[in-house]
Rosetta silent file (secondary structure, phi, psi, omega in degrees, C-alpha in Angstrom):
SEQUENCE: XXXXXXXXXXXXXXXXXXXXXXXXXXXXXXXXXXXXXXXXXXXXXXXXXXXXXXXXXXXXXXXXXXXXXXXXXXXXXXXXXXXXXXXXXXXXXXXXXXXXXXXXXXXXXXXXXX
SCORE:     score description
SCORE:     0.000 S_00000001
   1 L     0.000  143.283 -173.458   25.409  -37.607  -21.031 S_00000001
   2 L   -74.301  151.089 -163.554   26.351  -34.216  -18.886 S_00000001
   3 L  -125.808  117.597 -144.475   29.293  -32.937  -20.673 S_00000001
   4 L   -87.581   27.710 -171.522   31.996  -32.563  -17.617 S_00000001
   5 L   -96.532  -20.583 -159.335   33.668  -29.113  -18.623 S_00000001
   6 H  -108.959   -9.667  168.874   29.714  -27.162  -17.228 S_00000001
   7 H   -40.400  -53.648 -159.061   29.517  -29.731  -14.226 S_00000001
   8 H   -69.765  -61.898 -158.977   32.126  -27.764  -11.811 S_00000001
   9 H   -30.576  -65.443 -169.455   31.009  -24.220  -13.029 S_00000001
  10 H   -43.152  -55.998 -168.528   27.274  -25.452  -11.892 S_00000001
  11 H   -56.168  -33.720 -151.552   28.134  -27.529   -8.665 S_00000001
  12 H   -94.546  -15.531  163.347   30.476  -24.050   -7.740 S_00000001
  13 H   -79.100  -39.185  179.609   27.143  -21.753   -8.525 S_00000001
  14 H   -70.840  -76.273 -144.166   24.738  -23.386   -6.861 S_00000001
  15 H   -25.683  -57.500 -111.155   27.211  -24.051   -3.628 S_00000001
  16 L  -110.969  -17.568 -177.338   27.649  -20.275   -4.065 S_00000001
  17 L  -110.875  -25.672  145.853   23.912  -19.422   -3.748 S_00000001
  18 H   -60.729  -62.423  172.138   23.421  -21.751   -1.073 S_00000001
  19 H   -47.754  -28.810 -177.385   25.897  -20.342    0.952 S_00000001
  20 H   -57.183  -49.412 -157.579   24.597  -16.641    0.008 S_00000001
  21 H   -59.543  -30.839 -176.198   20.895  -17.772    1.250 S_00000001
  22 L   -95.848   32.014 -174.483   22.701  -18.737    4.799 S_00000001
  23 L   -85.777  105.161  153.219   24.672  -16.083    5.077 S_00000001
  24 L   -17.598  136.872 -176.874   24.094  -13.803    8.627 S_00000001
  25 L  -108.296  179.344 -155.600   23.213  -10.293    7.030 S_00000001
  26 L   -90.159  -23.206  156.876   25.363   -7.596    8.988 S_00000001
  27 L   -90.138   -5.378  159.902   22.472   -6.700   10.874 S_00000001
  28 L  -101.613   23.754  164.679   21.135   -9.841   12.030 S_00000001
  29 L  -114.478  -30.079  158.930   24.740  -10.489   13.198 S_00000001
  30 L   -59.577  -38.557  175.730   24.430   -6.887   15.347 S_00000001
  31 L   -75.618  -42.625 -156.837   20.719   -8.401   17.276 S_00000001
  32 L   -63.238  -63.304 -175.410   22.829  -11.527   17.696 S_00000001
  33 L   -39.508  -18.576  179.211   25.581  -10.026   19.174 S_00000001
  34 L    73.438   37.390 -160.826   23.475   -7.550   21.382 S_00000001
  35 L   -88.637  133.495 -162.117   25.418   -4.692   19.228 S_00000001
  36 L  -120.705  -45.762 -169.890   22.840   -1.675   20.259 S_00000001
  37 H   -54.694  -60.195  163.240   25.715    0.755   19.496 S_00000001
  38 H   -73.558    7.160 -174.833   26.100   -0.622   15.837 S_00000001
  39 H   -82.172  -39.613  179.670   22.141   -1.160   15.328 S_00000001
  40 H   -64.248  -68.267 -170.745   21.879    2.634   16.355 S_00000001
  41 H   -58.559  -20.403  175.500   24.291    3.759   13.850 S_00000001
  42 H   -83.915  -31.821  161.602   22.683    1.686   10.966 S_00000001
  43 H   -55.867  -50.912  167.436   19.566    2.664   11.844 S_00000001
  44 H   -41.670  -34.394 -138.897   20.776    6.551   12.035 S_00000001
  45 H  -105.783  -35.599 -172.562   22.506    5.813    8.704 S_00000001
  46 H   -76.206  -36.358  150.257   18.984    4.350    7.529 S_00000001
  47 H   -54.312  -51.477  170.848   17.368    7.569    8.037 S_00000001
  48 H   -52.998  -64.895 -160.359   19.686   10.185    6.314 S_00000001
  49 H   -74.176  -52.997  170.399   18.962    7.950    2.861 S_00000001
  50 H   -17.918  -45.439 -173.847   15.551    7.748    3.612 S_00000001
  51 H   -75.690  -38.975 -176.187   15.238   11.653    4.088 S_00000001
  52 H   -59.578  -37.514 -169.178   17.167   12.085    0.537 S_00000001
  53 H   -51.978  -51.868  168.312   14.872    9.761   -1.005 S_00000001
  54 H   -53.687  -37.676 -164.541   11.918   11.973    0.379 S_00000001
  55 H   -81.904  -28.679  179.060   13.935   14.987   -0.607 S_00000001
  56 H   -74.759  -35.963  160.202   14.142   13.627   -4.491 S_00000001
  57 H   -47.825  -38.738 -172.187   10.274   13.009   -4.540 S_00000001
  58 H   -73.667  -44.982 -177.755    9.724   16.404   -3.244 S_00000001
  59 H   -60.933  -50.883  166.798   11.619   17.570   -6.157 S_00000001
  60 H   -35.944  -66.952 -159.688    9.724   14.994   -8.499 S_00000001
  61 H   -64.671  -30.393  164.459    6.868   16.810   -7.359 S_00000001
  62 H   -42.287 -103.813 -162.797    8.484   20.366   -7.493 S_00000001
  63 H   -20.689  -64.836  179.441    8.973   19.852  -11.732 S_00000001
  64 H   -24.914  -58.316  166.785    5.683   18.636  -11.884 S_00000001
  65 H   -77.577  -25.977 -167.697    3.965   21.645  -10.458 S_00000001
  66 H   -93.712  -24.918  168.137    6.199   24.373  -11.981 S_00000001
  67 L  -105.727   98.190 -174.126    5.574   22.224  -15.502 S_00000001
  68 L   -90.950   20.592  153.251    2.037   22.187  -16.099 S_00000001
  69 L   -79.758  140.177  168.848    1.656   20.631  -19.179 S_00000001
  70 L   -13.609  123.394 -174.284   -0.375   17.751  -19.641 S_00000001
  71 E  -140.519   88.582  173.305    2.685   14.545  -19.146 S_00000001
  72 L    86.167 -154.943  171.413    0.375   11.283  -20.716 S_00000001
  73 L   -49.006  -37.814 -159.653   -2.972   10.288  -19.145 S_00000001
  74 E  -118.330  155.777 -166.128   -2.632   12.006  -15.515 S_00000001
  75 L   -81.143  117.034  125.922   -2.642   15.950  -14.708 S_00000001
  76 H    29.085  -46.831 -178.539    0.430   17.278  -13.573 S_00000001
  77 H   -82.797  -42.490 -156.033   -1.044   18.144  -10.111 S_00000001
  78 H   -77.861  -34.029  170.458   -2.292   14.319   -9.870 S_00000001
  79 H   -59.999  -60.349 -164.127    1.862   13.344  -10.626 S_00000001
  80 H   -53.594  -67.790  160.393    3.029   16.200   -8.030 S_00000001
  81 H   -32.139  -52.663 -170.798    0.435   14.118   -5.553 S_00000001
  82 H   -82.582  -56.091  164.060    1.316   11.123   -5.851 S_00000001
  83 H   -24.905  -39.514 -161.849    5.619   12.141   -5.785 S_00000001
  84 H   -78.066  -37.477 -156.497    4.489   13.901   -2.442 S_00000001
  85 H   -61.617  -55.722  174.914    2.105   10.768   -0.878 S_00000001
  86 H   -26.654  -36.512  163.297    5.840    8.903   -1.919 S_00000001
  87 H  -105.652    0.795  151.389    8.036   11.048    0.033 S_00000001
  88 H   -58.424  -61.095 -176.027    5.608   11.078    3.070 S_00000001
  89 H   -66.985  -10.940  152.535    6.038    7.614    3.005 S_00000001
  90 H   -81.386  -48.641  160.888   10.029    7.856    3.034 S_00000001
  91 H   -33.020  -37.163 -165.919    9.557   10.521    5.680 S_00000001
  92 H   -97.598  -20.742  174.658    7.503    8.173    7.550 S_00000001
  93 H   -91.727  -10.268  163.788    9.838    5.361    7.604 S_00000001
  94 H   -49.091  -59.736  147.417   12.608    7.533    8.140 S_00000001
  95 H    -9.218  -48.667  173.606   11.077    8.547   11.432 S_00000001
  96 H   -65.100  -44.489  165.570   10.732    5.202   12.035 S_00000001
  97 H   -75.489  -16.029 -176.045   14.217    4.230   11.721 S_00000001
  98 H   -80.219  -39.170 -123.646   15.271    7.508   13.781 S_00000001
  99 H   -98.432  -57.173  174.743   13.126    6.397   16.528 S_00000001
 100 H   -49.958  -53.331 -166.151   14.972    2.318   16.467 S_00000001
 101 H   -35.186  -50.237 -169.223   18.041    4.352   16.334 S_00000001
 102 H   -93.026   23.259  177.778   17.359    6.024   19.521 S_00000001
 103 H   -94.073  -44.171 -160.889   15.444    2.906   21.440 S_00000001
 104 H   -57.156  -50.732 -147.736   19.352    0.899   20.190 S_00000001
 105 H   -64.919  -57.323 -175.080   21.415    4.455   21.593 S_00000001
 106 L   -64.308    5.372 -171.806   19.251    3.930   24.804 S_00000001
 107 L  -120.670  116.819 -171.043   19.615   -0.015   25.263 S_00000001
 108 L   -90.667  131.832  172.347   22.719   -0.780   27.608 S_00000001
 109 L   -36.335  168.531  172.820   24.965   -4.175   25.946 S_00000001
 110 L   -97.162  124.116 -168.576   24.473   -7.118   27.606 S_00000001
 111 L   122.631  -27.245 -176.956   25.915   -8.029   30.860 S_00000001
 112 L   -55.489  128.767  174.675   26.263   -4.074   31.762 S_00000001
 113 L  -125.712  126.384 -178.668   25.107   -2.925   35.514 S_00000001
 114 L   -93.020    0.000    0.000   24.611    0.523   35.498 S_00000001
């Protein structure tokens, strides 16, 4: 027999996880909405961490080179690589995110006659 004091707790977790899965994220409530103005700024906003992220790899890779001892299995310059291919690739999706920013800043709401 189910012992009824862990019944609600359960019934009120899943309900709670179901609702999370249907939950409109804040940006697929901005495409509904045709918000180009906030889609720009989240994108904009989406860049800026990106570029830090790239800027802490670059740093990764900074230590790396200025400490050239041996760190494990892989060479110090092969760590320093691989930090940098890492913060290309935050670089590159920043770019990417600059670039939605400005397609959103250039896309007039809907209903708008210029």
């Amino acid at each position: 027999m189910i012992n009824g004091r862990w019944v609600s707790p359960v019934v009120a977790a899943g309900l709670l996880l179901v609702l999370h899965g249907c939950a409109e994220t804040s940006t697929q409530r901005m495409i509904n909405a045709d918000d180009h103005v906030g889609l720009a700024k989240y994108y904009a906003q989406e860049a800026r961490e990106l570029r830090g992220k790239a800027k802490g790899w670059e740093r990764i890779a900074e230590f790396y080179e200025k400490h050239s001892e041996p760190h494990g299995k892989t060479e110090p310059k092969q760590h320093a690589a691989h930090c940098r291919a890492i913060a290309q690739s935050y670089v590159k999706a920043a770019d990417e995110a600059e670039e939605l920013a400005g397609k959103h800043r250039a896309m007039k709401p809907q209903g708008v006659v210029q």
